[in-house]
N, C-alpha and C positions, 0 to 999 in steps of 0.2 A: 650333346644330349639336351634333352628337355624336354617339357612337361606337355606331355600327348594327351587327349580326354580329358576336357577340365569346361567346368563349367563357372559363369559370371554371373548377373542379377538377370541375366535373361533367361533362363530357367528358372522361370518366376517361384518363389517359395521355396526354391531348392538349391539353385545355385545364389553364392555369394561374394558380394566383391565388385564395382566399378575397373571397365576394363583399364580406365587412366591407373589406377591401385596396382591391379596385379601386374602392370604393365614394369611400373618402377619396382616391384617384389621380384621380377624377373629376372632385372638389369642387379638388383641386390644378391640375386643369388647366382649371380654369373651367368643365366640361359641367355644362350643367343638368338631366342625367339618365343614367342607364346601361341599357342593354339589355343584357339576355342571352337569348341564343340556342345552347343545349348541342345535341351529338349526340345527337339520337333519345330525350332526354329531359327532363320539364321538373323533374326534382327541387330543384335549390336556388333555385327561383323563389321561395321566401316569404323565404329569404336575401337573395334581394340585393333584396326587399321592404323588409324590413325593414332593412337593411343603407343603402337611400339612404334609405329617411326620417329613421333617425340622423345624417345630416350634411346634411340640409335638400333632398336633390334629389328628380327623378321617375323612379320606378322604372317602367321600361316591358318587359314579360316575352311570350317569347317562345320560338321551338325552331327548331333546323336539324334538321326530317325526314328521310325519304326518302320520295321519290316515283316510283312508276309510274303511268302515263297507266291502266290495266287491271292489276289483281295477277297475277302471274305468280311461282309458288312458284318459292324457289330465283334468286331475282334480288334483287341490294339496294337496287338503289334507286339516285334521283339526289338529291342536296339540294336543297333548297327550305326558302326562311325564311317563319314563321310568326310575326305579332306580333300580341298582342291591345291594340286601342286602348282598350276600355272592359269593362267587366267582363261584359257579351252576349259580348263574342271571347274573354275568358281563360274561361269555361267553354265554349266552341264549342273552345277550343285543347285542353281539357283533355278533348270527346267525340271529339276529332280522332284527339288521340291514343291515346285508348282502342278507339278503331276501327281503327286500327293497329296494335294488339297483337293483335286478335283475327287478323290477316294478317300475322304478325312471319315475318323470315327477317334473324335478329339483330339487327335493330332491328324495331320500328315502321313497315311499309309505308301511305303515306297514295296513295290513288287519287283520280279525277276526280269519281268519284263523293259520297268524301268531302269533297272542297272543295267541290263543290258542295252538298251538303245542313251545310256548316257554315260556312261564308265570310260570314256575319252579324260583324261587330264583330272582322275579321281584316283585316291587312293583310299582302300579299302581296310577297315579291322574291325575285328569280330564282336569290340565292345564288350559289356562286362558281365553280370550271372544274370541281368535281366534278355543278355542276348540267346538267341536261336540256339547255337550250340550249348552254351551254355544249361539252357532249361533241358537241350536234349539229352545231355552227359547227367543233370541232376536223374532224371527219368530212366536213367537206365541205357538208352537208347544211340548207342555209342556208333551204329551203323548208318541213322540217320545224322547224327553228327559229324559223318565221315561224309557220306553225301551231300551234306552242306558246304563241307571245306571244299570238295573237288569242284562242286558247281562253281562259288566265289574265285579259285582259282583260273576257274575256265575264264570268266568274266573281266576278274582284273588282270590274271599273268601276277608278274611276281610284285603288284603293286596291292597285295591282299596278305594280311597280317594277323597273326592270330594275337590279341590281346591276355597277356596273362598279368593279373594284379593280382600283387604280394599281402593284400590287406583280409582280415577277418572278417564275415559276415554275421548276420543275425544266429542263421542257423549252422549251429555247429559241424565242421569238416569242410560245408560246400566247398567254400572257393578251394580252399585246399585239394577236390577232387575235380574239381574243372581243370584247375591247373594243370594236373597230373596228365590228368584222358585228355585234353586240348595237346600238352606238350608230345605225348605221343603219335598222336592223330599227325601233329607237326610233322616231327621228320620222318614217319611212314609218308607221307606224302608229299613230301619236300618244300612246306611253309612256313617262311618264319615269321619268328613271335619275337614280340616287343613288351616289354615292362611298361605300363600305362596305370598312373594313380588315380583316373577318375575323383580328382577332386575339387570339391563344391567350396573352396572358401582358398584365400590366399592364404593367411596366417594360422598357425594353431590357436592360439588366445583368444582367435575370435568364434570358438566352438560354443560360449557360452550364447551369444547373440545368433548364431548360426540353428541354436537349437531355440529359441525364442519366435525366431520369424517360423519355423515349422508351426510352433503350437499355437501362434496368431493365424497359421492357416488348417488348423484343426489336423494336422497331419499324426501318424503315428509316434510320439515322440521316443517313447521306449526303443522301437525297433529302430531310430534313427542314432539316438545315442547309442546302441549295440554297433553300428553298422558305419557309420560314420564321422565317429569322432575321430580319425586320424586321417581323415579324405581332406589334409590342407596341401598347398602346396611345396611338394617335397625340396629338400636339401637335393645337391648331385647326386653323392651314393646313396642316397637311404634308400630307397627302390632297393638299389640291389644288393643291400643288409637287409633288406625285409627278404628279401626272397630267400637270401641264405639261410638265415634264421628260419623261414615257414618250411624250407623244400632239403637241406641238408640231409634229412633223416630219407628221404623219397630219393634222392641221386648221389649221396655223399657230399661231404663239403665241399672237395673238388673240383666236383665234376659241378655241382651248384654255380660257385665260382665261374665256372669258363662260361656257363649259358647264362648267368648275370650281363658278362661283358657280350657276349655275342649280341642279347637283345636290347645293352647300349649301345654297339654298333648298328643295328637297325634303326634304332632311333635316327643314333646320327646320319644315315642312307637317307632317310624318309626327309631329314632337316634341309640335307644338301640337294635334294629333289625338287622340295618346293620353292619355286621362284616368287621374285616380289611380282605380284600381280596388278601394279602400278595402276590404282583404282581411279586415284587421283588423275591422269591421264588417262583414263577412257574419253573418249572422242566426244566434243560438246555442239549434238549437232540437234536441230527440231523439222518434223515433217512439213514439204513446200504443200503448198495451195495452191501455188500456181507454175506452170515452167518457170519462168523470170519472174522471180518475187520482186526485183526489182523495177520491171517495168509495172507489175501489176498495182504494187504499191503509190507507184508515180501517179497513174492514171484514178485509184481511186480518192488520192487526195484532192485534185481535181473535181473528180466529180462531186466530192462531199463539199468543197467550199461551194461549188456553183449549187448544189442542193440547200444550202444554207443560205443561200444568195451573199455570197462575202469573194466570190473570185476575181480578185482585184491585184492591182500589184503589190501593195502593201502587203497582204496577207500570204501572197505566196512569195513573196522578198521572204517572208519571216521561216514558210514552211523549209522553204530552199534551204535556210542558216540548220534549219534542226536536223533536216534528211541527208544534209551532208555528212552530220554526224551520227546518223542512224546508220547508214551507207559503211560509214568508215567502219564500227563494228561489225556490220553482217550481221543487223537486228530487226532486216525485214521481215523475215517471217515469225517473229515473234511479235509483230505488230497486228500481223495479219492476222495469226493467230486468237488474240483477243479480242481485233476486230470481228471475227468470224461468230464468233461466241455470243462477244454482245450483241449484232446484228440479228444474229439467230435468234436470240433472248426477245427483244424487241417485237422483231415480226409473229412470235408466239405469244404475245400478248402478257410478256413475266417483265413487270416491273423494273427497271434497273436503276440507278441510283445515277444523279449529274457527274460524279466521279468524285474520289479520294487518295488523298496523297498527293506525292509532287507530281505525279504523270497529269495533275490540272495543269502544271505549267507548261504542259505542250498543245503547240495547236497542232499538229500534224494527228495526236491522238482527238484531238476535238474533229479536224477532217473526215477521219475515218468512222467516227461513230462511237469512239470508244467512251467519251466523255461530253459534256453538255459546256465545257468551260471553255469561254473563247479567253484563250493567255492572252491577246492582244489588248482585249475590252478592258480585261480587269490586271493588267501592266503587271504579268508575271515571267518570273525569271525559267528560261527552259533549261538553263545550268547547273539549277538546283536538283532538277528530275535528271540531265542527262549531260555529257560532254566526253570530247575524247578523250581525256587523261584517266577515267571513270568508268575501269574494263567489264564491270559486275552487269548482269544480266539487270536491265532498270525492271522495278518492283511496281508490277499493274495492276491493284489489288481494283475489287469492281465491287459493287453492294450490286445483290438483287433479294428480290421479295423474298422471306425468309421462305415460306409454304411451297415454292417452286426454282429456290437455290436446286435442288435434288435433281432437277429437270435438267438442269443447264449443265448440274455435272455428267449426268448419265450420257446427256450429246456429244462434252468430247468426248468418255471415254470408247463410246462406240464410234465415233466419227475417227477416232486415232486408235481404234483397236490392235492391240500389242505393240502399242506406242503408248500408251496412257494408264494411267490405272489413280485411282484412292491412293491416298496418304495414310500410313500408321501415325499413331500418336502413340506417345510412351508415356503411359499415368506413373508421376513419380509420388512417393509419397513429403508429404507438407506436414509442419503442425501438428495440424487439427486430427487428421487420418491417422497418421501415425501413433499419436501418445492415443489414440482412443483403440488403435487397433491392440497398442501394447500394454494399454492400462488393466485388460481381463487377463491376457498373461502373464502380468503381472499383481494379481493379487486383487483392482477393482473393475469387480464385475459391477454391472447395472441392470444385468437383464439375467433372469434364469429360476427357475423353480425355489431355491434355497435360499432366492436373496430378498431383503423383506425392503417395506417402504424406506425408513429410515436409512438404510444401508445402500439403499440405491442415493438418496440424499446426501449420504454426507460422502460417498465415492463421486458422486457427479462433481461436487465441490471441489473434491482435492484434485480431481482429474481437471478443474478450470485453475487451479494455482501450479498446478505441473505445468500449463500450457505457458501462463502468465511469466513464470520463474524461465522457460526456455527463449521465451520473447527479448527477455532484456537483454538475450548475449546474441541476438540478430541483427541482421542489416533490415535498412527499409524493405529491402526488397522480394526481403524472407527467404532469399536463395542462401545464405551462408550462417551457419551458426559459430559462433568462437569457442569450439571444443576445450581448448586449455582452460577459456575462464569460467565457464558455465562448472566444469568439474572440481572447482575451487570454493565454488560458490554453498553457502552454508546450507539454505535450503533447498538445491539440489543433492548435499550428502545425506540429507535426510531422507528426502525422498527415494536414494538409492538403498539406503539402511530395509526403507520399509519395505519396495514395493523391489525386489531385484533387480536393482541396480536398473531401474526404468531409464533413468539418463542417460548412460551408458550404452544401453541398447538403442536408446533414440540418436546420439551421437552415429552410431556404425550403421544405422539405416534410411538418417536420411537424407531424402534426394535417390533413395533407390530406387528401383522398379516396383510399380505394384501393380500394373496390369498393361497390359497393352490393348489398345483399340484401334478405332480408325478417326483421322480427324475432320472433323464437321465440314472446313473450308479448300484443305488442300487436295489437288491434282499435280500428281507428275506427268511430264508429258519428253519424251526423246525423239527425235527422227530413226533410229536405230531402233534395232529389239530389245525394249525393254528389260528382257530377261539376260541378257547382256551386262545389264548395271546395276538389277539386284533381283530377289526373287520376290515372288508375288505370292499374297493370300486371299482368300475367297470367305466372304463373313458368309453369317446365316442367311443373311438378304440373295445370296451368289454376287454380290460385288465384290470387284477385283480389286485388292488393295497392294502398295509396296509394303515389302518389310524393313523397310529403314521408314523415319519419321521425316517432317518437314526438312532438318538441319542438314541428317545424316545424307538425303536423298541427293541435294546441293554438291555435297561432296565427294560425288561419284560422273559428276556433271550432268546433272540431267533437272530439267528447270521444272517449278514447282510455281505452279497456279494458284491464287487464293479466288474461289468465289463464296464473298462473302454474303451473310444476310444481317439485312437491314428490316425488321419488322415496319417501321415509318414507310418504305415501298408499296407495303400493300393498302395500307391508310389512304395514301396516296394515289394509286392504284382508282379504288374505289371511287375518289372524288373526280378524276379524269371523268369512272365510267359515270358515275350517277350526274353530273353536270354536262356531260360531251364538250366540258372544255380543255384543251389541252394549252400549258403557258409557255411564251416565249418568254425564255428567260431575261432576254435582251432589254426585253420590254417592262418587265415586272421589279428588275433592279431600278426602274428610273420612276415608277407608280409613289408618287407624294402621299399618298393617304396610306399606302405601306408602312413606310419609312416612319410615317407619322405614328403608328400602332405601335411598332419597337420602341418609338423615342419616349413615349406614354407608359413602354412596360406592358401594352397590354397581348401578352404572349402566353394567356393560357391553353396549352396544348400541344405550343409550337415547339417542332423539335431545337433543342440544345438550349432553349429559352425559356423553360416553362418553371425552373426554379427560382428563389426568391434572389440568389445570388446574381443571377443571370440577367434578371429584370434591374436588379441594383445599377450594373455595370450601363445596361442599355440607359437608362433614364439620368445615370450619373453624366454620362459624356454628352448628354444631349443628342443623343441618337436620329439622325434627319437624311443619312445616305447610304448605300451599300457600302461603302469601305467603313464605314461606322459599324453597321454588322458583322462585318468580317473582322474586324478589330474584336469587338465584343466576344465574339467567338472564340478567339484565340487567346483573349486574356482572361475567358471563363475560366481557370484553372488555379490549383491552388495554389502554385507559385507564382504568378503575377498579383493575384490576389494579397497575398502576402506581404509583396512587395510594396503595393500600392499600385500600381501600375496603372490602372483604371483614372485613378488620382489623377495624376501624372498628367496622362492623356489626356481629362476631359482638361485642368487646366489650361494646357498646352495649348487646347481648340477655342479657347475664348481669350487667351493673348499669345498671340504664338512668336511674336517678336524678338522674345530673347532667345528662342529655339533655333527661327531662324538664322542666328547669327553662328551657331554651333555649325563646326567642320564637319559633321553626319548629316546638318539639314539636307542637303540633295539627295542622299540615300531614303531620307525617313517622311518627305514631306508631305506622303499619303497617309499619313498618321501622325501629324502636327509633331515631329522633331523625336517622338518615344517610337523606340529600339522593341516590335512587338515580335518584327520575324526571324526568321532563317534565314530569309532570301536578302533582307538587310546587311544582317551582319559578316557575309557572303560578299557582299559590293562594297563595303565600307573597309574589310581587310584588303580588297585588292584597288579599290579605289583610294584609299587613305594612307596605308603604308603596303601596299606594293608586294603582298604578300600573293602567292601562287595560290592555285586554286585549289590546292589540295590541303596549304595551308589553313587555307579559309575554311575547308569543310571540318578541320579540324579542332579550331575555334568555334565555330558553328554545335559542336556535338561538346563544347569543353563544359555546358553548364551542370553543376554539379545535382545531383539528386537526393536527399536522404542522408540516414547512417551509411557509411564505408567503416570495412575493417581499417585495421592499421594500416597494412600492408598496403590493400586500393587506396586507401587517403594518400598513402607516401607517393604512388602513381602518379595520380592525380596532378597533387602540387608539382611534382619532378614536371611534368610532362604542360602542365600551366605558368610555371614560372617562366619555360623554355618558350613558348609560343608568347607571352608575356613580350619577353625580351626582345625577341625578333619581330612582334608588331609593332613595340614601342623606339625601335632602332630606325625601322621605317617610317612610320610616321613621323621624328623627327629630320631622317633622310630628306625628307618630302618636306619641310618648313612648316610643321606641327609643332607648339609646347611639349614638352617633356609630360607632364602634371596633367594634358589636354588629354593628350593618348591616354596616359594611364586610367585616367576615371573613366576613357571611353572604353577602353576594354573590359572593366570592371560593368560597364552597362550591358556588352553583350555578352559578358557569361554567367548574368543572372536568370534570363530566363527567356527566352523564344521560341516562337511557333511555328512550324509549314505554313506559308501563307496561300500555297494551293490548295493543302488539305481545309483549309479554315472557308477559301473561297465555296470550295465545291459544296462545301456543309450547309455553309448560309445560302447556298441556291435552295436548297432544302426547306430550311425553315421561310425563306424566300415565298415559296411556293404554297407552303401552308397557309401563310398570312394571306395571301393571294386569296384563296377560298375560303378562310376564315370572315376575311371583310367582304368579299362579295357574293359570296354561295352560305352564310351561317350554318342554315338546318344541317344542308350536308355536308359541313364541315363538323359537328356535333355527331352526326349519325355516322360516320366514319370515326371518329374518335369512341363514341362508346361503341360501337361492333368490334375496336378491334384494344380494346381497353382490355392492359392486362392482370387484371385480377379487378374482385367485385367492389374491394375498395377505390380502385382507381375507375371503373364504370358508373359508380357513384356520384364520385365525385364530378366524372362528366357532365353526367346526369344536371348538377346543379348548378355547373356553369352552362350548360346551353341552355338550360330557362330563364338563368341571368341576361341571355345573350340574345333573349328573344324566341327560342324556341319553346313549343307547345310538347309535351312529352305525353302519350299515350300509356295507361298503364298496360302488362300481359292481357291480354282477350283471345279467347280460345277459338273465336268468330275472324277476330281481324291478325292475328300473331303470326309469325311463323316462328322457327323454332329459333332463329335469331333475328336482332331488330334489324328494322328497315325503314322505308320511307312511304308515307302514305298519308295519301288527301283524305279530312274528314269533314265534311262541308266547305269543300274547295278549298281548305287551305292545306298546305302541307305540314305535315304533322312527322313527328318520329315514334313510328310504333315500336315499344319494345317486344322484345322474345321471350317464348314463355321457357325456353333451357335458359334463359338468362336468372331463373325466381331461384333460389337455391333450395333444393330435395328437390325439384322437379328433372333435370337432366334431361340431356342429346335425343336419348330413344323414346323416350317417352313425348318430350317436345314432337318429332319427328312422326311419332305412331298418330298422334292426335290429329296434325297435321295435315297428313297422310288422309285419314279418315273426312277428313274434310271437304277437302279436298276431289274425294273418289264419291262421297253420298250428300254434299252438301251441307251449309252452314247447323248449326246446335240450335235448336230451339227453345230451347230450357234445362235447364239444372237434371231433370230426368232423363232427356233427349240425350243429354252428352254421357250420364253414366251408364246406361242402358247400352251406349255404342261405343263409350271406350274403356269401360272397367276391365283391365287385364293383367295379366303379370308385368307388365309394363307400367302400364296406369293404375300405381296402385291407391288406396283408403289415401295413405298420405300425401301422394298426389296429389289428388282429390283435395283433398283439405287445403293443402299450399291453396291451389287454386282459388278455391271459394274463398280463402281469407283475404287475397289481394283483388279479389272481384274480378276475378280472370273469367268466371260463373256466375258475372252478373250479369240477367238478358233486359232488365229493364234500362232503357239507353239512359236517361234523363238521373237516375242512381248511379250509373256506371261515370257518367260524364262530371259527376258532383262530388268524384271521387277524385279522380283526373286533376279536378280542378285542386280540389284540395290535395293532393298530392304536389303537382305543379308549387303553388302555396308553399309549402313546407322546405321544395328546393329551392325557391327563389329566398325566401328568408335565413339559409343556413349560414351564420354567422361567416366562416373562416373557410375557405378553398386551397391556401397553400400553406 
């Protein structure tokens, strides 16, 4: 037996419970397996997957739909339970339901037609008084209820189950009368019925928090606590004590008794039905590009070094080392793949970014076009990105221009259509959301007709010392709270005295579900059908998304794309266009008067460089070459920081003698003897002591972060002591000091960087300097167009007339509606925008414009109100304008303005 109809945190607001939770409640109460069945979704079905085969049971996954006999817009539906017994029904579940999104009326609408064309490897139950028969039998209408049973029978055969639960409803007798006319209906038609507790929470004790998250979502609370405060999940018999107790009077004790046990053997039928659907083992395959990915990959590295002019033997010595091990996986088409994308990105004109991550360390990705980093140039390790011992799909994450990210996903998912689709995200709830979502349920409101100033004042308060009070019992990394100690803690019992038990509630909620979306950067992508590995849903835009998240999607094998944005793309972007110069990066890492701008600090605007900290680092080391940038970059962080590391390094670089005497110099001597990378302490474990490559990676990940619970500290040290020992056994193996080692290992597990990710970055800011020293104006005028908010357009503002730029004020004659570039007596100027003035905005900008544009420049102050006074353009409009002399037509006024404007930015004291 066990527990059929239940629902987790993915019946958002309704169900309750993480499937890892009810997963061990399971195993506690002896079930040998858990179902779930969420609202109108199958999202955390790879959850409580994975979740029972961690503590040895069978996961058998399913959905409470909604059903119409014929779709009829604007109707929701009745429920109906969906379960798949073998993995033919969990993909029939998962076209079920994506044939239900294409008919959604806020859920998923499933018709006759779609069980019939997918009731292969499904089994079927009539679900509970919000189902079909159900409402029919309330109604009266016991013929249609009978016509319901036969149809479902027809469809499933005897895999169609009538649902009877033993529990009370709101409204007096119901269920009591379903049961009745359900169980008759039964065996006049020869279907059996199953005891099914449809319930939303694991524990009883947690009905108090169970009823909390309804009233945070404005739900009916009354009719919930009538209805469902005993929906946890059940003990063995209780089911079928409840039922004796509700139906003894209706069939006798007796006879009660045998149709208890009869619809626990159903159960049991339904349990030894569904097999493991070995999710984990679905087949991890990506669609080809070409017949021979193989060959085709060969020939386009090829052609990409010879496009690069680099087809040399050196470089293909190097391609040869990596594609052997691309080869050995079977990762060609997943090169291609990203190739294809970025290539496509490019020739459309969308920005893309020189690369990030370790896939800089490959030149075979540098070949193909995927990334701008020659690994050769800048002596990066391709062991760090990829090797054979290192079975994992390698991680090709891409920056393009944030404005036409969108672009590039819509290509593959039409290019891989019913191969690809959007990624869900699952918004958990944090902190902040949570005690604010909990603090009006519990007692502080801040918003509402009855609550007055003060009282909104002094509940914002206590709601910032509830937050404060939950903080101290966290990890850095905000994912874990320390429930035992927080609940010990003085002024959390206070808080529970006052506000009901807000703690308490905040402990059982979070890290829960509180909505699901779709996420900004991922794509899944399978060689296979899709709907094979999970089911799909369709937002309001009609984008096809999965219903598992980035994590979940992985775990059914199917590979998951990030295209990320980079807003610094489109900056950049612009400065290509408005200049027509395009940089060789090759070229620009070895530019002296570059080098010389970092080493000065002077990096206002430049990406990863433009804070004061950043500038510290740069003009501390003495900053004069690209690996000085890339250095800088990597120890901009606040653990090096901390360290001193920056220290360290620049002394190092003005006597590096004693460095070089150190057993890590040949590993570190691109960064005078200081330990800044990944790819470092990767070469120093297997060159030093002899340590395997997987050892190294694990060294490599050992530096510690933040608070740790007890538990992860005691990890930790267990698991650093170990690797400890066996690199300092090796290194003495190998004719090292005992005392040598150990401080050396103490260096590499304080704090290091991807030195691909750091390279590919500083191409970046590389490239800004580039146009900053040699293009100014439009290096200013791409900085404020694309400046993000009015304090930071400002502030541009006042370093490009430090910088030499002339700055145009809004003019309703020369503007458009955002700044631009423009000569005003031969010299180039930056005219600003008039949506830039703030009350003016986009349409009105635009309409003015526009008007301009169609009948020629404003003559005067009357000229322009006469032709654009409108619901647009309105008085205050107007006003903005004339105050900034956007409506000054006397030129020699307007330019005395300018000037003095100009004036007041070049004098403003302080820029960073």
């Amino acid at each position: 037996m066990f527990d059929l109809h239940r629902h987790d945190e993915y019946s958002t607001f309704d169900g309750f419970g993480k499937a890892t939770e009810l997963a061990k409640l399971c195993k506690e109460l002896g079930y040998k397996s858990l179902c779930t069945t969420n609202h109108g979704n199958t999202n955390g079905l790879i959850q409580t997957y994975d979740a029972c085969k961690s503590v040895g049971i069978k996961p058998i996954l399913g959905c409470e739909g909604y059903f119409l006999p014929h779709w009829k817009e604007k109707t929701r539906g009745f429920h109906l339970i969906i379960i798949a017994k073998n993995l033919e029904g969990y993909g029939n579940l998962n076209r079920l339901q994506f044939y239900g999104e294409k008919q959604k009326y806020y859920n998923p609408i499933w018709d006759l037609k779609a069980l019939k064309k997918y009731h292969e490897g499904l089994i079927c139950c009539s679900a509970c008084v919000a189902g079909y028969s159900a409402h029919a039998i309330a109604e009266g209408r016991l013929d249609l209820a009978e016509k319901y049973f036969k149809v479902m029978k027809d469809i499933f055969g005897e895999d169609f189950y009538i649902e009877i639960q033993p529990y009370v409803v709101s409204e007096p007798g119901l269920q009591e009368k379903v049961n009745v006319e359900s169980i008759k209906l039964a065996n006049k038609l020869g279907i059996e019925c199953i005891l099914t507790s449809d319930s939303h929470r694991g524990r009883k004790e947690d009905f108090p928090t169970y009823l909390k998250m309804h009233e945070i979502a404005n739900h009916d609370t009354e009719w919930i606590e009538s209805t469902y405060q005993e929906r946890y999940m059940p003990e063995k018999m209780e089911m079928a004590k409840r039922f004796v107790a509700m139906h003894q009077k209706d069939f006798g004790h007796k006879r009660a008794v045998e149709m208890a046990k009869r619809m626990y053997r159903n159960l049991d039928k339904i349990e030894a039905q569904c097999e493991d659907c070995y999710l984990d083992k679905l087949p991890l395959v990506l669609p080809k590009l070409a017949g021979d990915s193989n060959k085709q990959i060969k020939r386009d590295i090829v052609a990409g070094l010879k496009r690069r002019g680099k087809y040399n033997k050196k470089y293909m010595e190097r391609c040869r080392e990596e594609f052997e091990v691309i080869e050995f996986h079977g990762f060609e088409d997943y090169f291609l793949i990203v190739a294809d994308y970025v290539n496509w990105a490019k020739k459309e004109g969308i920005r893309v970014g020189p690369g990030r991550g370790s896939v800089c360390n490959s030149l075979v990705a540098y070949a193909l076009g995927i990334t701008e980093v020659d690994s050769l140039l800048f002596n990066l390790d391709f062991r760090r990105f990829l090797r054979k011992d290192k079975k994992n799909f390698p991680d090709i994450d891409i920056d393009f221009e944030t404005s036409r990210r969108h672009d590039v996903i819509e290509y593959i998912c039409k290019k891989y259509e019913g191969h690809a689709a959007r990624i869900c995200s699952y918004g958990l709830y944090k902190v902040d959301n949570l005690v604010n979502d909990l603090a009006k349920a519990c007692g502080l409101p801040i918003a509402g007709n009855d609550v007055d100033d003060a009282t909104v004042k002094r509940n914002k308060q206590e709601i910032s010392e509830i937050k404060s009070c939950i903080r101290k019992y966290m990890d850095d990394n905000g994912s874990m709270v320390d429930e035992e100690a927080i609940i010990q803690d003085t002024d959390a019992k206070r808080y529970n005295r006052r506000y009901d038990n807000i703690i308490v509630h905040f402990c059982k909620l979070f890290k829960k579900v509180r909505f699901i979306g779709t996420h900004a950067a991922g794509v899944a992508i399978t060689g296979g059908n899709l709907l094979d590995y999970c089911a799909l849903k369709i937002d309001k835009s009609g984008d096809v998304y999965t219903a598992y998240d980035l994590e979940d999607i992985e775990s059914v094998n199917v590979i998951k794309f990030d295209i990320l944005g980079l807003k610094t793309m489109e900056s950049i972007g612009n400065l290509r266009d408005s200049t027509g110069v395009t940089v060789n990066y090759d070229d620009i890492v070895e530019d002296e008067r570059l080098m010389e701008q970092f080493g000065q600090g002077n990096t206002d605007g430049i990406f990863q460089f433009e804070k004061q900290a950043a500038r510290n680092i740069l003009t501390d080391i003495n900053t004069d070459c690209f690996n000085d940038v890339i250095a800088a970059s990597a120890m901009n962080r606040p653990g090096p920081l901390s360290l001193g590391m920056p220290g360290i390094y620049a002394q190092s670089k003005i006597d590096s003698r004693e460095a070089q005497d150190a057993i890590w110099w040949p590993y570190t001597s691109s960064t005078y003897g200081t330990i800044v990378y990944q790819e470092q302490v990767q070469q120093i474990c297997i060159g030093i002591a002899g340590l395997s490559w997987q050892d190294a990676d694990k060294v490599m990940k050992m530096m510690k972060g933040g608070h740790m619970t007890e538990s992860a500290w005691k990890t930790y040290m267990k698991n650093k002591e170990d690797l400890q020992r066996r690199f300092v056994e090796g290194a003495v193996a190998n004719g090292h000091p005992e005392k040598v080692a150990l401080d050396l290992f103490d260096k590499m597990t304080t704090y290091t960087f991807n030195a691909g990710h750091a390279t590919g970055y500083s191409l970046i800011s590389v490239e800004e300097m580039f146009y900053k020293v040699y293009y100014p104006n439009d290096y200013w005028f791409a900085k404020i167009k694309f400046a993000k908010s009015e304090g930071e357009r400002y502030r541009f503002c006042a370093l490009a007339v430090k910088d030499g730029a002339v700055l145009f004020l809004p003019h309703v004659n020369w503007s458009d509606a955002h700044a631009k570039l423009l000569k005003h007596d031969g010299e180039q100027t930056i005219q600003q925008g008039l949506s830039e003035l703030k009350g003016v905005g986009e349409k009105a900008a635009d309409y003015i414009v526009e008007e301009r544009n169609k009948n020629g420049i404003f003559t005067s102050y009357d000229n322009f109100y006469d032709r654009c006074k409108s619901r647009l353009v309105t008085s205050r409009v107007v006003s903005i304008l004339k105050e900034v002399g956007a409506l000054e037509f006397n030129k020699r006024t307007y330019i005395k303005r300018v000037t003095k404007y100009n004036s007041a930015l070049y004098s403003r004291p302080s820029l960073h």
